[in-house]
DSSP file (Angstrom, degrees, kcal/mol; ACC not computed):
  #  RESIDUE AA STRUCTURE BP1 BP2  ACC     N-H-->O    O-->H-N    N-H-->O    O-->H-N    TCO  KAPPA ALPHA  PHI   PSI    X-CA   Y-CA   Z-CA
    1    1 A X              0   0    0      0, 0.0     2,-0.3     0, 0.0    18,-0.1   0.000 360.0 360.0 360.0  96.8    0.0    0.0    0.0
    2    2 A X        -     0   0    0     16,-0.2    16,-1.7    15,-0.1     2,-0.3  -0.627 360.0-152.0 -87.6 151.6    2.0    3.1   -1.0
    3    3 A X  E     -A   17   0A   0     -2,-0.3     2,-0.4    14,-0.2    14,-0.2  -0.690   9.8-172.3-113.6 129.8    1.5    6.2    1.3
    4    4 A X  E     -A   16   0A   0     12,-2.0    12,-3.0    -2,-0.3     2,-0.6  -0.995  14.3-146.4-112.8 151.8    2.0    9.5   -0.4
    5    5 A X  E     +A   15   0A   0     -2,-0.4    10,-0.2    10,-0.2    -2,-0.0  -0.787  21.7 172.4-124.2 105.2    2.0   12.7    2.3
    6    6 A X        +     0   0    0      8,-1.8     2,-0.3    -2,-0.6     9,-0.2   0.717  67.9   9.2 -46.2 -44.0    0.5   15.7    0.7
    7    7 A X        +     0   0    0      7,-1.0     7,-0.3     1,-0.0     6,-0.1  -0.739  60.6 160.0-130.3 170.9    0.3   18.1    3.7
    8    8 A X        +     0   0    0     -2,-0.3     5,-0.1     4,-0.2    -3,-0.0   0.285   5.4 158.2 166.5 102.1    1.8   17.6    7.0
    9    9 A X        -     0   0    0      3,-1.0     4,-0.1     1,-0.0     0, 0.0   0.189  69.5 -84.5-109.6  20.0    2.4   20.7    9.4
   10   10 A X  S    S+     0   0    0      2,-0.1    55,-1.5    51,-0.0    56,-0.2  -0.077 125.1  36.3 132.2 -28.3    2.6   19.1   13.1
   11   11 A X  S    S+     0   0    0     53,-0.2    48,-3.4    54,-0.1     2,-0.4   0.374 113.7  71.9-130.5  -7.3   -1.0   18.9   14.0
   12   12 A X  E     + B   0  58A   0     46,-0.2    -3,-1.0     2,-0.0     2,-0.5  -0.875  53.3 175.9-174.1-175.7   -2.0   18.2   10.8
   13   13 A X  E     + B   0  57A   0     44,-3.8    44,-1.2    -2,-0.4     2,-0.6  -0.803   5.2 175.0-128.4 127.9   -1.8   15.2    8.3
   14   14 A X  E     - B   0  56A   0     -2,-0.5    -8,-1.8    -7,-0.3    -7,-1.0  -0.769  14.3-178.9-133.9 121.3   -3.1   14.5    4.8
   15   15 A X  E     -AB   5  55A   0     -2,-0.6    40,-1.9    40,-0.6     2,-0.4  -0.741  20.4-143.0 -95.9 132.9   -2.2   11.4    3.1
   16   16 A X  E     -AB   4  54A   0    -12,-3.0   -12,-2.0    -2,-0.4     2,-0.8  -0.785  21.0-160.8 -95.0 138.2   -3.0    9.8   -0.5
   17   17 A X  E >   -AB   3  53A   0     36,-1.9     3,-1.2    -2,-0.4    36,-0.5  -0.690   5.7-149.4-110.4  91.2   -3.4    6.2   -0.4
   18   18 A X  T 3   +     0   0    0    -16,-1.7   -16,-0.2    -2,-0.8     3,-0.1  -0.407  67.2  10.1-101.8 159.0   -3.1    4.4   -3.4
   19   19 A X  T 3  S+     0   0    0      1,-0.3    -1,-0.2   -18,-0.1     2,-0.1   0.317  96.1 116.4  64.1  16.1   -4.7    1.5   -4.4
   20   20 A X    <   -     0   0    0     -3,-1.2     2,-0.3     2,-0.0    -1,-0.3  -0.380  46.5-143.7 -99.9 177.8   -7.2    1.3   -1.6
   21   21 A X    >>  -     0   0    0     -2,-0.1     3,-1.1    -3,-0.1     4,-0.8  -0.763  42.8 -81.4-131.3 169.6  -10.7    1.3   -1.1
   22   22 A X  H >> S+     0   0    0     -2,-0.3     4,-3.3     1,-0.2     3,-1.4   0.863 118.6  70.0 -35.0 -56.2  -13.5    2.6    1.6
   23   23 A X  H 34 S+     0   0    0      1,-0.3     4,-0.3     2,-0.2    -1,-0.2   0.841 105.6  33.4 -52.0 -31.7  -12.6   -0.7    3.6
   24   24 A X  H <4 S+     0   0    0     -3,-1.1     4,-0.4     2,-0.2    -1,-0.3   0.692 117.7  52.2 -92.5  -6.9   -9.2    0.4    4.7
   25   25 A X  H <X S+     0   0    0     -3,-1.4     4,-3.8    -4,-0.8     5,-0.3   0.715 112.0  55.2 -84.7 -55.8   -9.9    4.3    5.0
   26   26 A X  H  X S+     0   0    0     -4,-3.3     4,-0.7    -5,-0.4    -2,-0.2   0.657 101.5  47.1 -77.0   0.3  -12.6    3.4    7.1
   27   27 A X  H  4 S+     0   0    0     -4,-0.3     5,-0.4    -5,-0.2    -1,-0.2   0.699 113.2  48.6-104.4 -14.8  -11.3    1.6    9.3
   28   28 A X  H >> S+     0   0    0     -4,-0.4     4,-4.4    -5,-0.2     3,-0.9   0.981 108.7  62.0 -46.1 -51.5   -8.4    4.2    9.9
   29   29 A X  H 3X S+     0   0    0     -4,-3.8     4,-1.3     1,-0.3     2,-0.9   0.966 107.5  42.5 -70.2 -53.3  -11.3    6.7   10.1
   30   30 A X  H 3< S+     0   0    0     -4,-0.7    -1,-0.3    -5,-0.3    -2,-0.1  -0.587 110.8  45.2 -68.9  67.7  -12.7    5.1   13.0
   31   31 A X  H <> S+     0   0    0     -3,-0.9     4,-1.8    -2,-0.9    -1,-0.2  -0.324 114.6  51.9 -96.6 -31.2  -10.3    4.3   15.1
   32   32 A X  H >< S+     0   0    0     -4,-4.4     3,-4.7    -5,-0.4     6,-0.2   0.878 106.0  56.8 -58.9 -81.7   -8.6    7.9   14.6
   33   33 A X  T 3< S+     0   0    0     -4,-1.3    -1,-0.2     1,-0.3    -3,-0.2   0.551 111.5  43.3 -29.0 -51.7  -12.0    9.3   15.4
   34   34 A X  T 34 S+     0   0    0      3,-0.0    -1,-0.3     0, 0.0    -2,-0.2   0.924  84.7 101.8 -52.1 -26.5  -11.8    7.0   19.1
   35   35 A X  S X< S-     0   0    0     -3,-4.7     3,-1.5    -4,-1.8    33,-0.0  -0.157  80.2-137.1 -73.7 147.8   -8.6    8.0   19.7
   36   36 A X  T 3  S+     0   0    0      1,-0.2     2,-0.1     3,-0.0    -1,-0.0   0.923  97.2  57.6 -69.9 -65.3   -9.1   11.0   22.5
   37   37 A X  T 3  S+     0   0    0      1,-0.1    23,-2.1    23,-0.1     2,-0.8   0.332  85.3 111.4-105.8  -0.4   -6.4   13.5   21.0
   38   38 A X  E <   +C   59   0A   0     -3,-1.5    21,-0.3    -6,-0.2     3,-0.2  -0.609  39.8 175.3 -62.2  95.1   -8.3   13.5   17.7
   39   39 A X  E    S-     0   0A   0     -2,-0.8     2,-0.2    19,-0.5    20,-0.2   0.889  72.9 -11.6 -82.5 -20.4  -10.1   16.6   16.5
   40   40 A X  E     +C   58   0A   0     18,-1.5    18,-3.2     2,-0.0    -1,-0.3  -0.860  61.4 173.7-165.5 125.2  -11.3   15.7   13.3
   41   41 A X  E     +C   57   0A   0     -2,-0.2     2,-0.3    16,-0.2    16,-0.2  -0.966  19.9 143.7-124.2 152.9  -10.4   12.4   10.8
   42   42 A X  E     -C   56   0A   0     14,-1.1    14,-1.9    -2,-0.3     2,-0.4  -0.972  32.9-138.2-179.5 156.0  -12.3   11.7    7.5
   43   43 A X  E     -C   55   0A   0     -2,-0.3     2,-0.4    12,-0.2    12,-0.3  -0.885   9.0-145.7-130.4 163.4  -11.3   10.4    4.1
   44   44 A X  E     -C   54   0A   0     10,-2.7    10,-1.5    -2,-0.4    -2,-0.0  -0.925   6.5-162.1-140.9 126.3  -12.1   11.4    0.8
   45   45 A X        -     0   0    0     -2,-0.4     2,-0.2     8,-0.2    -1,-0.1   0.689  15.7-172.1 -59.9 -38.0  -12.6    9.4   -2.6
   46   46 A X        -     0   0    0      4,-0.1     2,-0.8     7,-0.1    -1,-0.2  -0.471  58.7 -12.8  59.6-125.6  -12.4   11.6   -5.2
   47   47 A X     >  -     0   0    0     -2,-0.2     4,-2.3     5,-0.1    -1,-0.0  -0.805  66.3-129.6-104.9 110.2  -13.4   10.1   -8.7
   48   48 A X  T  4 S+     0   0    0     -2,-0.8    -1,-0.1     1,-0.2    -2,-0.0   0.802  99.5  29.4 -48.2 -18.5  -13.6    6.4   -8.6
   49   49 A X  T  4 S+     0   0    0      3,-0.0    -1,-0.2     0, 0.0     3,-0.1   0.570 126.4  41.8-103.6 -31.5  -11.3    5.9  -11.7
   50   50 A X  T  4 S+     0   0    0      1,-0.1     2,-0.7    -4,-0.0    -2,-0.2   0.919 102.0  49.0 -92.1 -28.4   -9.5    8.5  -11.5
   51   51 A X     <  -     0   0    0     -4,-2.3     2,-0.3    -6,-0.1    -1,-0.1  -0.739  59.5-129.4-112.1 139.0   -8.3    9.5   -8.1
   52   52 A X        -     0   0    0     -2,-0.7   -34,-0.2     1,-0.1   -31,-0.1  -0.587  41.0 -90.0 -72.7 150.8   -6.7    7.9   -5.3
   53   53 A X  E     -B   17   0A   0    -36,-0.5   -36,-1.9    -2,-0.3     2,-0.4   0.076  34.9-152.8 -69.7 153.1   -8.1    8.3   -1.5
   54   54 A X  E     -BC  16  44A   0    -10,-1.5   -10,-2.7   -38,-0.2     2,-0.3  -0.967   4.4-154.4-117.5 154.5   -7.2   10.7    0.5
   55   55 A X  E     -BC  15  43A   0    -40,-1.9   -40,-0.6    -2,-0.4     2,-0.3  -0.820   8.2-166.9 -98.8 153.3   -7.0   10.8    4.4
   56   56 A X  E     +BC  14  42A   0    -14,-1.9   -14,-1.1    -2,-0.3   -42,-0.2  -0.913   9.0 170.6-141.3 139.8   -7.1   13.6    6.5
   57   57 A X  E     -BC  13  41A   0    -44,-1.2   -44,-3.8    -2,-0.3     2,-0.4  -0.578  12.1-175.8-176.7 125.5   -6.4   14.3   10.3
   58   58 A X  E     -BC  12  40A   0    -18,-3.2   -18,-1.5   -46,-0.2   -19,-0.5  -0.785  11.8-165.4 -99.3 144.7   -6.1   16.9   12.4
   59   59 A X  E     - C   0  38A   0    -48,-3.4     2,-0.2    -2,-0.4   -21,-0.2  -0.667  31.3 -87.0-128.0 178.9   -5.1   16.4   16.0
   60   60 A X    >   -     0   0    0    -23,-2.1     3,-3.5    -2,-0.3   -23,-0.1  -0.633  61.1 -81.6-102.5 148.9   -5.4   19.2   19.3
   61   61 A X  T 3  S+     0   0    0     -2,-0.2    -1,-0.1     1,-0.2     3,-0.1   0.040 117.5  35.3 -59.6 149.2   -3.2   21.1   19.7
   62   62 A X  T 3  S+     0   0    0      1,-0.5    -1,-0.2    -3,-0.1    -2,-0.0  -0.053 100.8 102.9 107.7 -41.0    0.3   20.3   21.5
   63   63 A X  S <  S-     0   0    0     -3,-3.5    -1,-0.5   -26,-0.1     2,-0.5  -0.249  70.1-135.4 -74.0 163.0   -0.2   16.4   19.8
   64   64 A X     >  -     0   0    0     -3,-0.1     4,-2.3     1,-0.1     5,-0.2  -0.946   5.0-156.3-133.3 127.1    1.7   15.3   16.8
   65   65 A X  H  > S+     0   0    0    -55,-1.5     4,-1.4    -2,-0.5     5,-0.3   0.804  89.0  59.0 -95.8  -5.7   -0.5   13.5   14.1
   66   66 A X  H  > S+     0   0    0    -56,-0.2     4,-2.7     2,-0.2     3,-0.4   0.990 106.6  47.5 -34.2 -60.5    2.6   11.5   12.5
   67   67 A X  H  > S+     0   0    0      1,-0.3     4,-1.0     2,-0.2     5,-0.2   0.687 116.1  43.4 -94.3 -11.7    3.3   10.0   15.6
   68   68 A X  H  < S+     0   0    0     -4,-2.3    -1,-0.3     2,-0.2    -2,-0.2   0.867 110.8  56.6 -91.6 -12.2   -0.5    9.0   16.0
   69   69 A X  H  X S+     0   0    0     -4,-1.4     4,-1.7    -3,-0.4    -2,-0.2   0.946 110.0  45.1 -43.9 -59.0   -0.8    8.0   12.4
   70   70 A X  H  X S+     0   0    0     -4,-2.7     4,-0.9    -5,-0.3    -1,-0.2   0.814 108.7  53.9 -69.6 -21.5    1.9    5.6   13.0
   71   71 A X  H  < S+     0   0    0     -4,-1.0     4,-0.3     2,-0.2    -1,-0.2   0.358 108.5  50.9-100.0   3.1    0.8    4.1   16.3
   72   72 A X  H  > S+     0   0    0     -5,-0.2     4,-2.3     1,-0.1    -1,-0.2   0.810 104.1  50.6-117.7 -12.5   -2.2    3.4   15.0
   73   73 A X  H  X S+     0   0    0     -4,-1.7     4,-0.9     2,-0.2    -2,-0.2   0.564 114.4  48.4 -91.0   3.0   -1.1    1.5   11.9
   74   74 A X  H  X S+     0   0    0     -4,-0.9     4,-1.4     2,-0.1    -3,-0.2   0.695 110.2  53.5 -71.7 -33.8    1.2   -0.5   14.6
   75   75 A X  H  > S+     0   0    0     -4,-0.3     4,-2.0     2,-0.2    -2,-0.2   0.943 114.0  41.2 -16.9 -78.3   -2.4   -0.7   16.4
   76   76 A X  H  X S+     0   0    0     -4,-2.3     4,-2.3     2,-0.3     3,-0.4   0.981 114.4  49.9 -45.0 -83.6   -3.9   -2.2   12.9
   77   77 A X  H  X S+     0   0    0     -4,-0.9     4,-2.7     1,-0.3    -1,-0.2   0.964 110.8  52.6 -48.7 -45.9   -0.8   -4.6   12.2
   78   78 A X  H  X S+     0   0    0     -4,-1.4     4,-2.2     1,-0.2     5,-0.3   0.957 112.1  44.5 -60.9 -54.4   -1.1   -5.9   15.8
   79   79 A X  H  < S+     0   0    0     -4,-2.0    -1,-0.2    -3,-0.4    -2,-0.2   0.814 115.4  41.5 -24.8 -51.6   -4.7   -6.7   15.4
   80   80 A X  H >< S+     0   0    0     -4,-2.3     3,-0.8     1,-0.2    -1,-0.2   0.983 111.4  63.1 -87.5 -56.6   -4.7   -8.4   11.9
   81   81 A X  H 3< S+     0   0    0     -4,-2.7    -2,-0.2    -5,-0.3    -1,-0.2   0.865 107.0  44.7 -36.3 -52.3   -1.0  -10.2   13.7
   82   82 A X  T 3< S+     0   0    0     -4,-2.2    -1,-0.2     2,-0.0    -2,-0.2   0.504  91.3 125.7 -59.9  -4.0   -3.6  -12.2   16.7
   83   83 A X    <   -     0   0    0     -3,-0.8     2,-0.2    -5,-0.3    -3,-0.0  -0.385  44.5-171.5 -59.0 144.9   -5.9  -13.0   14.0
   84   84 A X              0   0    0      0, 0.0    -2,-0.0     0, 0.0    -1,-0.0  -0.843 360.0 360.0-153.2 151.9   -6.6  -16.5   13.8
   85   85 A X              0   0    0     -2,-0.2    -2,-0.0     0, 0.0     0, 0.0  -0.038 360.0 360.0 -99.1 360.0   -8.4  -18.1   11.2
């Protein structure tokens, strides 16, 4: 899944995702959404052939939304890692 990062000034973060779909934006979007230090996460689709998703997240101030980005996709990989089938 390659990440590109569009924006990102300390509180907040917008990432293109390519090759993904609603399932994997959405579960990002909710779990940013729980997370307390969040103020606002949301993704956006753009043109179904033509664009790739975008993510968005803004965090309160004093927080750093890299470092919650990343601890929540180690969040994600631990999940999917306990999986059993």
């Amino acid at each position: 899944m390659p990440v590109r990062l569009l924006a990102n000034d300390g509180k907040e973060l917008k990432l293109r995702i390519e090759g993904e779909g609603n399932s994997t934006l959405q579960m990002f979007r909710s779990r940013l959404n729980d997370h307390p230090d969040v103020e606002y996460a949301n993704f956006f689709t753009g043109h179904p052939d033509l664009d790739d998703p975008e993510l968005y997240l803004r965090v309160k101030d004093g927080k750093d939304a890299s470092k919650l980005i990343s601890d929540i996709c180690s969040s994600i990989v631990e999940d999917f890692s306990n999986m059993k089938i």
